[in-house]
ZAMARGU-4260 file (C-alpha; in steps of 0.2 Angstrom, whole numbers, plus 5000, padded with zeros to 4 digits):
<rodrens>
0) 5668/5493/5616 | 5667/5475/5614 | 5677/5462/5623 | 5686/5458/5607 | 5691/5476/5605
5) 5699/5476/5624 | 5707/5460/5620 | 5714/5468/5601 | 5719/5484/5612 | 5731/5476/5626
10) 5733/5460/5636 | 5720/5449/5637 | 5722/5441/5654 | 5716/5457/5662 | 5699/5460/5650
15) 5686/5457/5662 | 5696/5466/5676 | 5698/5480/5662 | 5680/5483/5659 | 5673/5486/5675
20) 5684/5497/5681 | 5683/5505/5662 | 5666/5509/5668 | 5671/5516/5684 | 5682/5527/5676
25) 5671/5534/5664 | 5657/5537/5676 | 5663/5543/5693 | 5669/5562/5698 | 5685/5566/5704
30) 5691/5554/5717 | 5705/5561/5729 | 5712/5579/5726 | 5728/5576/5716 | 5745/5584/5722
35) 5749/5602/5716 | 5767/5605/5710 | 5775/5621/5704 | 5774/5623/5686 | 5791/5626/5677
40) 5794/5641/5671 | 5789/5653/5657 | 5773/5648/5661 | 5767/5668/5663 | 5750/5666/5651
45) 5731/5665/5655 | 5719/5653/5644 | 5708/5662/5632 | 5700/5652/5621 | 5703/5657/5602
50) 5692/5651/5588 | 5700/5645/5571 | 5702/5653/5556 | 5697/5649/5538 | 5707/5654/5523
55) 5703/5648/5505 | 5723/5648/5500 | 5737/5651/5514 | 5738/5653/5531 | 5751/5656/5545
60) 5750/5653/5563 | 5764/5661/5577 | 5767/5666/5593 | 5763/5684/5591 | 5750/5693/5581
65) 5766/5704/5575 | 5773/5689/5569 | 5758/5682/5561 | 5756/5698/5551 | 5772/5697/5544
70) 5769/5680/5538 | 5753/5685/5531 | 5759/5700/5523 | 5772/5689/5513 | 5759/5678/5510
75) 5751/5688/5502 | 5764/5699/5490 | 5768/5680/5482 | 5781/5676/5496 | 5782/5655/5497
80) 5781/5648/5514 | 5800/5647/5517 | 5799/5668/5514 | 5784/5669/5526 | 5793/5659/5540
85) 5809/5667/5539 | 5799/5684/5540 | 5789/5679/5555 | 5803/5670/5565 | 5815/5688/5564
90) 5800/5697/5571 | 5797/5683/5586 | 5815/5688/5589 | 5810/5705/5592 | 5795/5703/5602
95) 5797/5687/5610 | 5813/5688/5614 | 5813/5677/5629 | 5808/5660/5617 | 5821/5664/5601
100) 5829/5676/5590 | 5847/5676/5580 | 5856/5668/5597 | 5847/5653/5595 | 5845/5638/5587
105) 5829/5628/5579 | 5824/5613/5567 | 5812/5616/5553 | 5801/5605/5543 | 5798/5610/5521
110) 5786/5600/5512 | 5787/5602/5494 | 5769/5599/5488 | 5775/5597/5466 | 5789/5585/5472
115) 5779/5575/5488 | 5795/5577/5498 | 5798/5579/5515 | 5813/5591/5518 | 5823/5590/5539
120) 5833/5606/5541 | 5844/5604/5556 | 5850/5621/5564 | 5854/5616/5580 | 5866/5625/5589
125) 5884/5617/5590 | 5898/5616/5607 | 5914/5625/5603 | 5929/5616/5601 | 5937/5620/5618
130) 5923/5612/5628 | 5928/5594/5636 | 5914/5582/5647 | 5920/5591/5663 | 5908/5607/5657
135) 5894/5603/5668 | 5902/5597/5682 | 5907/5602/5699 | 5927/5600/5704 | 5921/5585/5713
140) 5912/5578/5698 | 5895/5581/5704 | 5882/5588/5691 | 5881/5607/5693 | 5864/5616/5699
145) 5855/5622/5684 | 5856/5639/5684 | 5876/5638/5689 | 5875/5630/5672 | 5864/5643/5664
150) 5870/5663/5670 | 5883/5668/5660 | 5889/5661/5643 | 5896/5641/5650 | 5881/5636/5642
155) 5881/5647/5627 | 5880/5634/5608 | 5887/5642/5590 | 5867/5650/5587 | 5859/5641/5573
160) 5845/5653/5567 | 5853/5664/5553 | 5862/5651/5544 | 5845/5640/5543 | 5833/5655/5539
165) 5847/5658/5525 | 5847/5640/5521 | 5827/5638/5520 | 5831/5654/5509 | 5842/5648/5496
170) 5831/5633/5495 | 5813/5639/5493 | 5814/5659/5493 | 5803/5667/5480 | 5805/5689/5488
175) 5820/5694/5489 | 5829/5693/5505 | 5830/5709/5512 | 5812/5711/5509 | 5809/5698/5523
180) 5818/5710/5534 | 5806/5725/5533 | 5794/5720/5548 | 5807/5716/5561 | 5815/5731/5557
185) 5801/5741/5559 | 5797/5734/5575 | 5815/5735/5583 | 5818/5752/5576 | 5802/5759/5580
190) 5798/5748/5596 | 5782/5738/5598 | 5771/5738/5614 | 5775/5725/5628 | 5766/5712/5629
195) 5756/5705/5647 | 5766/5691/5643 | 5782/5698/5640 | 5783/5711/5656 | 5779/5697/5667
200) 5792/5685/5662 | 5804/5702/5663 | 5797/5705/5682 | 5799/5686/5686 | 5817/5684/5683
205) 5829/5687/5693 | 5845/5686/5685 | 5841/5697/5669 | 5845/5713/5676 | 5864/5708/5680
210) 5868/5710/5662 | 5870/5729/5656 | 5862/5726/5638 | 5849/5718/5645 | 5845/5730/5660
215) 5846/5743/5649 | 5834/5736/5636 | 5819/5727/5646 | 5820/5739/5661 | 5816/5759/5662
220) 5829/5771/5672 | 5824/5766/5689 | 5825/5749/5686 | 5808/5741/5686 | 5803/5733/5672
225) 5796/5741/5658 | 5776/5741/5660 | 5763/5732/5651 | 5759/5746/5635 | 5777/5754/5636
230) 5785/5753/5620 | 5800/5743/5618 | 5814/5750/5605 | 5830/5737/5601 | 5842/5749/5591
235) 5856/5737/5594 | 5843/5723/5585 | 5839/5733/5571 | 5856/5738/5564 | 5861/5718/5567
240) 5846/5716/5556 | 5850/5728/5544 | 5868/5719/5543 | 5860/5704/5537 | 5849/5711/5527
245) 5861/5719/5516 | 5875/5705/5517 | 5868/5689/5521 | 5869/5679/5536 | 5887/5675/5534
250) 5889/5692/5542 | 5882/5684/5557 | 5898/5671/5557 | 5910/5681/5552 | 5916/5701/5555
255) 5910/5711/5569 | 5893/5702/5573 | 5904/5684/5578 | 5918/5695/5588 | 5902/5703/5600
260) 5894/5684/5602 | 5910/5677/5608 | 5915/5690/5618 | 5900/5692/5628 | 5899/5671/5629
265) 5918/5674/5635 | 5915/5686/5649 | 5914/5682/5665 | 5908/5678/5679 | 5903/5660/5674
270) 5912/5663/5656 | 5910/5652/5639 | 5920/5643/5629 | 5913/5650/5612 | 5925/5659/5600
275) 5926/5667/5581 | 5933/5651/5575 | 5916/5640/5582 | 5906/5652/5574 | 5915/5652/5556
280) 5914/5634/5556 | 5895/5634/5558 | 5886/5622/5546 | 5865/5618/5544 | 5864/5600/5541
285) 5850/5593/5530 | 5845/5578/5537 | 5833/5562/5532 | 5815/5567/5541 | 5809/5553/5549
290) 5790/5547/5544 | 5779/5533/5547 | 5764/5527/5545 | 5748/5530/5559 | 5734/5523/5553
295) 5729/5531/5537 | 5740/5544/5541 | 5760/5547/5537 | 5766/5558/5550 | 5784/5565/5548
300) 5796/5573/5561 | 5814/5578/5564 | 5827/5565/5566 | 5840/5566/5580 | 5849/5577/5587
305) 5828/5581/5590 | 5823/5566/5600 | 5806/5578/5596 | 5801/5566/5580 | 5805/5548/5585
310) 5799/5548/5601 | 5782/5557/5596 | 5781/5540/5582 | 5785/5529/5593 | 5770/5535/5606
315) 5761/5534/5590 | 5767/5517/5586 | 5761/5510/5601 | 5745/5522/5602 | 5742/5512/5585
320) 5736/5496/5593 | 5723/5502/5602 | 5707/5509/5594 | 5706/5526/5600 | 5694/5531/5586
325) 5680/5522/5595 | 5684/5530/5611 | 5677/5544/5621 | 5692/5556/5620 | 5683/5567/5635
330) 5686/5549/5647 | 5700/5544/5657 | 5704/5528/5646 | 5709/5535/5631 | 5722/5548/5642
335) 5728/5534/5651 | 5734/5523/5637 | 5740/5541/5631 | 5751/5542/5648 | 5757/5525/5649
340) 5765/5527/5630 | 5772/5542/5634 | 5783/5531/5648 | 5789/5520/5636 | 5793/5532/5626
345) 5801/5545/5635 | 5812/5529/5644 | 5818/5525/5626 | 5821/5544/5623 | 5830/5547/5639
350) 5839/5532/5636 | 5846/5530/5618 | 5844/5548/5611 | 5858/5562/5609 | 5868/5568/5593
355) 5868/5555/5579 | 5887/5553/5579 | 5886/5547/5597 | 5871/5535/5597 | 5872/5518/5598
360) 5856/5512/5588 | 5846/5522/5577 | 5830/5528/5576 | 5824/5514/5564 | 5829/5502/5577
365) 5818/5511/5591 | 5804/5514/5578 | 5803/5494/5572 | 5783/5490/5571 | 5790/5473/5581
370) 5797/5483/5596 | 5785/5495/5598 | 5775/5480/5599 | 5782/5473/5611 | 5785/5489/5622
375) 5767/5491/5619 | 5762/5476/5625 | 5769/5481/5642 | 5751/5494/5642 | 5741/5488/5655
380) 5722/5491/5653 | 5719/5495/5671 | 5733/5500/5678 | 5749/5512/5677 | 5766/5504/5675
385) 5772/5519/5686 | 5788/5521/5678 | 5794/5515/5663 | 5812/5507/5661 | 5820/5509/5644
390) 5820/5496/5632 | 5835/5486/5623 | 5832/5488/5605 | 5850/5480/5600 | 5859/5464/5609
395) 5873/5470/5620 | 5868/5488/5623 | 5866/5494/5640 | 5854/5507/5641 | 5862/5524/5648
400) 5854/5536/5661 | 5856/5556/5658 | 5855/5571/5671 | 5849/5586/5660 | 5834/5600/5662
405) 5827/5606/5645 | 5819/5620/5648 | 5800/5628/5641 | 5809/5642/5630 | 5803/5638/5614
410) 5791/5647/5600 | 5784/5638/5587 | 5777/5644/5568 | 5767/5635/5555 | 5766/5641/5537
415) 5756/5635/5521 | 5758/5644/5505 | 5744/5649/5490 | 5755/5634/5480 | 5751/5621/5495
420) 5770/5622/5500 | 5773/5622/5520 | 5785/5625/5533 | 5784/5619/5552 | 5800/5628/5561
425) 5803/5628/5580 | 5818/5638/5585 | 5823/5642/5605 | 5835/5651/5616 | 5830/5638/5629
430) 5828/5644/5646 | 5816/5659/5647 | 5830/5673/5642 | 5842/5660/5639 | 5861/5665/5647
435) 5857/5681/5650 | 5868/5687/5638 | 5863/5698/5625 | 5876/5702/5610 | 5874/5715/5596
440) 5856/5716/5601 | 5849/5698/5604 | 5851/5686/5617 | 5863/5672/5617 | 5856/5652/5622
445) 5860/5641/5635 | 5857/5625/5623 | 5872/5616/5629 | 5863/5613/5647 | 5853/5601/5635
450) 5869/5589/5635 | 5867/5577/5650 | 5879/5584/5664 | 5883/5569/5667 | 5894/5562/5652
455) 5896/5544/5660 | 5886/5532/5671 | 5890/5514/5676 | 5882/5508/5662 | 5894/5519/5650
460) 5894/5533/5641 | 5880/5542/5638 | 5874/5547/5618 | 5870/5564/5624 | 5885/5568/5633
465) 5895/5584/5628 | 5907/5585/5616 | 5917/5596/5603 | 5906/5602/5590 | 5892/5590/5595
470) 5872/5596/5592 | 5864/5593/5610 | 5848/5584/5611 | 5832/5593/5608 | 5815/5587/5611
475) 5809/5605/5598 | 5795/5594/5587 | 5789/5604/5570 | 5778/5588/5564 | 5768/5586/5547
480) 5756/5573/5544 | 5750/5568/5526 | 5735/5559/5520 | 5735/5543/5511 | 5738/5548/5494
485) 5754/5560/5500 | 5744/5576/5501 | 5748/5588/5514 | 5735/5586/5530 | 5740/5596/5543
490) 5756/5608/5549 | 5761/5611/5567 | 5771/5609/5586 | 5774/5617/5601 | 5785/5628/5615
495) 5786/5618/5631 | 5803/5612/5633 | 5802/5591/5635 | 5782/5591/5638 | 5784/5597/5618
500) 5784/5579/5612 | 5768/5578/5623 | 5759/5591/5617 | 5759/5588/5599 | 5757/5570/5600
505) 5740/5572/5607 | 5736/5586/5594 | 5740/5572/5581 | 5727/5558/5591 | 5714/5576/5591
510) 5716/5580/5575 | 5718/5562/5566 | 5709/5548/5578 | 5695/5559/5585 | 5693/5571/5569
515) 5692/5586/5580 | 5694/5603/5573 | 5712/5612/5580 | 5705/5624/5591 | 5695/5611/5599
520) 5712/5600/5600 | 5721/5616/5608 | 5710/5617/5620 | 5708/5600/5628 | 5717/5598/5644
525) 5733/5593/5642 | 5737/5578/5651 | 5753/5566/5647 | 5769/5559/5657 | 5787/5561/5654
530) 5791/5545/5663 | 5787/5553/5680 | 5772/5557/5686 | 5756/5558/5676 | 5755/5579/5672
535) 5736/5586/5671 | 5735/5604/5668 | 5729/5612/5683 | 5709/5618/5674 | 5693/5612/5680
540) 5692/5601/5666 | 5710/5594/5671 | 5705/5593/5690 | 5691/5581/5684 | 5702/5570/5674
545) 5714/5570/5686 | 5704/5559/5698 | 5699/5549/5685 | 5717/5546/5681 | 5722/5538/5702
550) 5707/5526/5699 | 5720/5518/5686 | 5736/5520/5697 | 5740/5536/5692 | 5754/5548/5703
555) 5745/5562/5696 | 5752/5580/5699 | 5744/5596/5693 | 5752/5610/5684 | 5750/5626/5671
560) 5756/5618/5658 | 5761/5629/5645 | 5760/5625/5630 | 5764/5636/5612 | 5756/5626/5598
565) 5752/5632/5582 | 5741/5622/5570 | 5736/5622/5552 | 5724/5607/5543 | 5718/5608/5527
570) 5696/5611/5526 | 5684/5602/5518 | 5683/5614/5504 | 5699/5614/5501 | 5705/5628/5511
575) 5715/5630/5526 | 5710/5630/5546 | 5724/5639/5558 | 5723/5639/5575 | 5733/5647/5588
580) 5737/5639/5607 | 5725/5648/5620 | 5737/5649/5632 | 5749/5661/5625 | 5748/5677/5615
585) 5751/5669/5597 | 5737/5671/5582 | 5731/5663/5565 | 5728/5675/5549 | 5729/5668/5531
590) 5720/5673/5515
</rodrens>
């Protein structure tokens, strides 16, 4: 790279200085042994590497091969994507039930290929109306511990998940409702083998068994957990499903369905403030999904209450000034620069994001291509800034600062149907298990613990504070990206609680700047920072970066992190190519 291109890519007083320790970096081994940190959890997954698959007309990617089928199987009796997705998240429901189901909540993404449209589908879970800004907080007025916050229903949001699957229904259905039904069904009626995965997260809990359901469910009759092969059978699940099958998913919110949610949310000990009324009043929102440009590229995300979409374009924006294309995406460089604009970024996210009735400037303010400019030009070429401090996108308005913990909970699906329609949906119960709670069959989410506990600072209020019927902030990121002449390019995002925003920002630079195919691009090391420490996942190949990284400045920690992506780009010929994360159990099958 020439010395124009360094002085193009960042600030040109430190160009020379830049280069030669460019060259260092590229060149030398791993310098000092990085810290190691405990990895958050739902981390229970090995790495096995999965190749992609090739279909000429459809293809799905989930979390679970069961789940895949079922999208596949829709796929192919003439079901659109929305049918295929809606088929696939029920059966993630009943054999992932630690990541989402019917208690949870989740954004999804349609692109319309006839119409060129982008469509944002907001079903976020909602606080009920009783809750006030002292939920979180101690009678002192100190934050609580987290999982004071999570065990039991304090936590528990009005779940999101039927009234958008019925909503994507409505929309874009082609099959019949019910027939969307059948696999989840079958599996919860006639039970499904657990997983590796599944026992281990099971064995590694240790507040699950305290509720009766759910001990009675996940465990055998001396207690232990059910083994790895042991077949799991949810008949609670299955005659919910059947309920909503036949009558809609307004049996959910109303009738017997809405009395067992609240009442198990308004048991104690640590009881909720969820009731009958919250979930009647229960609404999906349509929302304007945020896009902009990146290069050739237009990718488009969710708007808030996800910060998921803005803050990935703005890592992008700033990505955008230098030319990654022409960088060796196997150096340290390239992951720096990566690092450093996911500080900015997150700052800004941490800062400014929360429900849209509550912020005090709008994503298009923290997407302007003049302050991402300027934020961008705070990237230094040969050192980290450390930590980033959020920037003032409006006069007069004091950044805030939040005390939250969004947990890894999460399961991801993309879908693209024989017409070129697609759907990208990320739904969670967020923490593994969520309240541990179950209801009718299904567990309930501890989404409200997304709200900062902290409703005020010094600086003021803070846009992600809780409130009556307010949407906590997410950082769940389903992501399209179109090709210049508005065609549909590629489908996916993640699991992995706030490092979500990471993970599928570097699948967009994998897939777009370095033209790497998505399996490839799943299996790259992940490396990114949330505004902390620069996060390497703890591989051989991440070890190596990871040295790499301290030559730059780099606080570098190593963990196992998680991820849960799923990936669709169209082929060369035409065609689709899926790929499935290599460090869960999730697979790609199209058609």
């Amino acid at each position: 790279m020439s010395g124009g291109d360094l002085r193009s890519a960042g600030r040109p007083a430190r160009t020379s200085r830049a280069a030669r320790l460019l060259f260092v970096a590229l060149w030398l081994g791993a310098a000092q042994a990085p810290a190691q940190v405990p990895d958050e959890p739902e981390r229970a997954s090995g790495f096995v590497p999965k190749p992609a698959v090739h279909a000429p007309r459809a293809m799905a990617v989930t979390a679970n091969p069961h789940a895949t089928e079922a999208a596949r199987s829709i796929l192919e009796a003439g079901g659109s994507a929305a049918d295929a997705a809606i088929a696939a998240a029920l059966v993630l429901g009943v054999v992932e039930p630690q990541s989402s189901g019917l208690g949870g909540g989740g954004f999804a993404l349609y692109f319309d290929r006839v119409a060129g449209r982008v469509e944002a589908w907001d079903g976020r879970e909602t606080a009920p109306q009783a809750v006030d800004a002292s939920l979180f907080l101690e009678p002192g007025g100190a934050p609580m511990a987290f999982h004071d916050a999570v065990i039991g229903g304090r936590a528990v949001g009005v779940p999101g998940v039927p009234r958008l699957l019925a909503e994507l229904h409505a929309r874009h259905g082609r099959l019949p409702w019910a027939r969307l039904f059948d696999s989840a069904i079958r599996l919860a009626e006639q039970g499904f083998e657990v997983s590796p995965r599944l026992h281990a997260l099971v064995a590694a809990d240790p507040h699950l068994h305290r509720d009766a359901a759910a001990r009675a469910l996940f465990f055998d009759g001396s207690g232990r957990p059910l083994a790895v092969g042991e077949r799991l059978v949810n008949s609670a699940l299955a005659r919910t499903l059947r309920v909503l099958a036949r009558d809609g998913a307004g049996a959910f919110y109303g009738g017997e369905i809405a009395v067992a949610v609240a009442a198990a949310a308004q048991a104690g000990p640590n009881p909720g403030r969820l009731g009958v009324d919250d979930m009647r009043r229960y609404r999906v929102v349509r929302r304007q999904a945020l896009c902009a440009p990146y290069r050739n590229w237009r990718v488009c995300g969710m708007p808030p209450p996800s910060s998921g979409g803005g803050t990935l374009l703005a890592m992008l924006g700033m990505l955008e000034r230098f030319p990654l294309d022409r960088l060796d995406p196997d150096s340290a460089f390239p992951l720096h620069l990566f690092a450093e604009a996911g500080r900015l970024a997150y700052a800004d996210r941490d800062a400014w994001y929360g429900d849209p009735a509550t912020m005090a400037v709008s994503p298009a303010q923290l997407l302007d291509r003049r302050y991402l400019g300027g934020r961008a030009a705070q990237i230094g070429l040969d050192a980290s800034l450390g930590r980033a401090a959020p920037g003032e996108p409006a006069a007069g308005l004091r950044p805030a600062r939040a005390v939250e913990a969004e947990r890894p909970a999460t399961s991801h699906l993309s879908v693209v149907d024989a017409q070129g329609n697609a759907v990208a949906l990320t739904a969670s119960i967020e923490d593994a298990f969520g309240s541990r709670r179950m209801a009718a069959g299904f567990l309930l989410n501890n989404q409200l613990t997304d709200f900062s506990f902290l409703p005020r600072d010094a600086r003021g209020a803070h846009p992600n504070r809780v409130a009556p019927g307010r949407r906590p902030r997410s950082s769940m990121a389903p992501t399209l990206v179109l090709a210049a002449d508005g065609g549909l390019h590629a489908v996916l995002g993640s699991a992995g609680g706030s490092s979500i925003i990471n993970y599928v920002a570097a699948a967009v630079v994998g897939l777009t700047d370095w033209r790497l195919p998505p399996d490839a691009v799943l299996q790259r090391p992940h490396v990114g920072s949330r505004n902390g420490p620069t996060e390497v996942e703890n591989r051989p190949e991440g070890r190596q970066l990871a040295g790499r990284l301290r030559l730059f400045g780099h606080q570098v920690v190593l963990r196992d992190l998680t991820s849960g992506s799923s990936v669709i780009v169209r082929a060369g010929d035409g065609g689709w190519i899926g790929a499935a994360d290599p460090r869960r159990e999730g697979s790609a099958a199209g058609f």
